[in-house]
C-alpha positions in Angstrom: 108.4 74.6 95.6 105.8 76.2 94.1 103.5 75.2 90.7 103.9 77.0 87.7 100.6 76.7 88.0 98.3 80.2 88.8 95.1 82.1 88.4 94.4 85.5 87.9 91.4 86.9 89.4 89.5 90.4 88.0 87.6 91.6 90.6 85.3 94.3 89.2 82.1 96.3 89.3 79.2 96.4 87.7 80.3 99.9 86.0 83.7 98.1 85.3 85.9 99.8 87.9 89.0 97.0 88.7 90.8 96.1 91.7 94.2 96.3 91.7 97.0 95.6 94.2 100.2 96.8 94.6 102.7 94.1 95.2 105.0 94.2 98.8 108.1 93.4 97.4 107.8 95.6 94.0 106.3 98.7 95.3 104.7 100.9 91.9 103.9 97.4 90.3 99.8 97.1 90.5 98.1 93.9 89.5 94.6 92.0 90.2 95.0 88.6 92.5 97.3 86.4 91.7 98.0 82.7 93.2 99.5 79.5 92.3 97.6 76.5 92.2 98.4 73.9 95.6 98.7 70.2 94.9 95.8 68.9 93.1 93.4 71.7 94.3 90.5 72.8 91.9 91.5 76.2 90.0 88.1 77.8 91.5 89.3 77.0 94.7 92.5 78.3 93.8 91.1 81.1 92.7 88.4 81.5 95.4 91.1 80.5 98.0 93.4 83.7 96.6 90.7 86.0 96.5 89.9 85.3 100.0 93.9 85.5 101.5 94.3 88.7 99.1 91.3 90.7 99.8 89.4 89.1 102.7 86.7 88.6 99.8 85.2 85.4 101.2 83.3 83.5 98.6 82.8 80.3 97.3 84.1 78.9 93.9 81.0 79.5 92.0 80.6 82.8 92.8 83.8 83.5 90.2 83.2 83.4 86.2 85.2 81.0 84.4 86.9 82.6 81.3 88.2 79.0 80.4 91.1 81.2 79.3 94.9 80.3 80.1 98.1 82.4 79.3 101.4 81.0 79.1 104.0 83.5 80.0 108.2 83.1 80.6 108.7 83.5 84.7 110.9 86.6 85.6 114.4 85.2 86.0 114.3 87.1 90.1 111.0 85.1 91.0 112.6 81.1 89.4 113.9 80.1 92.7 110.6 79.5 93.8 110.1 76.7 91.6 111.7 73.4 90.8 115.2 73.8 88.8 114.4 74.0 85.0 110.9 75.6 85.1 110.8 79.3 83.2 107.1 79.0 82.4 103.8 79.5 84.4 100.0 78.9 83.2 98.0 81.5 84.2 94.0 80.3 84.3 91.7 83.5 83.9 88.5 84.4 86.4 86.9 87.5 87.3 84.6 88.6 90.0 81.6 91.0 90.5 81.6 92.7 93.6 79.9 95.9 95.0 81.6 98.8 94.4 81.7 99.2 98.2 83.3 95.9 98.8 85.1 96.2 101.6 89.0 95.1 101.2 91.8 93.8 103.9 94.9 93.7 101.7 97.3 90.6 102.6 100.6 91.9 104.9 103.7 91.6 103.2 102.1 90.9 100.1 100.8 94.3 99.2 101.3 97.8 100.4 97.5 98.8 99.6 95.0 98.8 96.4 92.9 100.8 94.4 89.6 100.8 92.6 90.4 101.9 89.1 88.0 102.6 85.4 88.6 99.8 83.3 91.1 101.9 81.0 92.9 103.3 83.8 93.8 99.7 85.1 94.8 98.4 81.9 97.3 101.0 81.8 98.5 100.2 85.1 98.8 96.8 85.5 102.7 95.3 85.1 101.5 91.8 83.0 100.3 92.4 79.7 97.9 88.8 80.4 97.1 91.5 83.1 96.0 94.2 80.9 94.4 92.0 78.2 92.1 90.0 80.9 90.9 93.9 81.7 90.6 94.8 77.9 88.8 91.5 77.9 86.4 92.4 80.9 85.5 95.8 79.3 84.2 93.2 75.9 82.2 91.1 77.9 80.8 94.2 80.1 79.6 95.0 76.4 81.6 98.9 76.9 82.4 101.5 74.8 
């Protein structure tokens, strides 16, 4: 069973282009990583841990900034099976990630078809999960953009 327990990594440039990945079994549904927490395992090595089986980013927990951010969001009804009966709510922890923009990416098989580097705005628009979008309308504040 898994924890309703996740993180949400933005990986991103410098000039604020985002990473996004199309899910495997939703094809035309884009997000940034995704992955729940195991056991009693840090969230930066979650996160670090996702980035890594994702992307083939390998870094080490500290590399990520912290948002000290959590969303709380109803799990799709198609995806409850995965957790323990009664659970319909997940905790999503926020990081992000600067990376070159020539970062060089190894999608995870059967977890997503491909990704795409996309301008801040463009991958807002895209993204499936509105925490999704708002970390990226978050990102483009801190990046101090216009």
């Amino acid at each position: 069973m898994k924890k309703p327990v996740s993180v949400l990594v933005l990986i991103h440039t410098s000039e604020a282009a985002v990473l996004l990945l199309e899910r495997a079994a939703h094809p035309g549904f884009w997000q940034s990583v995704t992955g729940s927490q195991e056991g009693d395992e840090p969230l930066p090595l979650t996160a670090a841990r996702e980035v890594a089986e994702e992307t083939g980013i390998r870094i080490r927990p500290e590399d990520l900034d912290d948002w000290h951010l959590a969303n709380r969001y109803e799990l799709f009804p198609e995806w409850r099976y995965r957790y323990a009966p009664g659970v319909t709510e997940n905790v999503e922890h926020v990081f992000s990630l600067l990376c070159p923009a020539q970062t060089p990416i190894t999608v995870a098989p059967g977890e997503h078809l491909g990704y795409v580097w996309l301008p801040w705005r463009e991958a807002a628009n895209t993204v499936f999960s509105w925490s999704n979008r708002d970390a990226i309308l978050m990102l483009s504040r801190k990046l101090k953009l216009k």
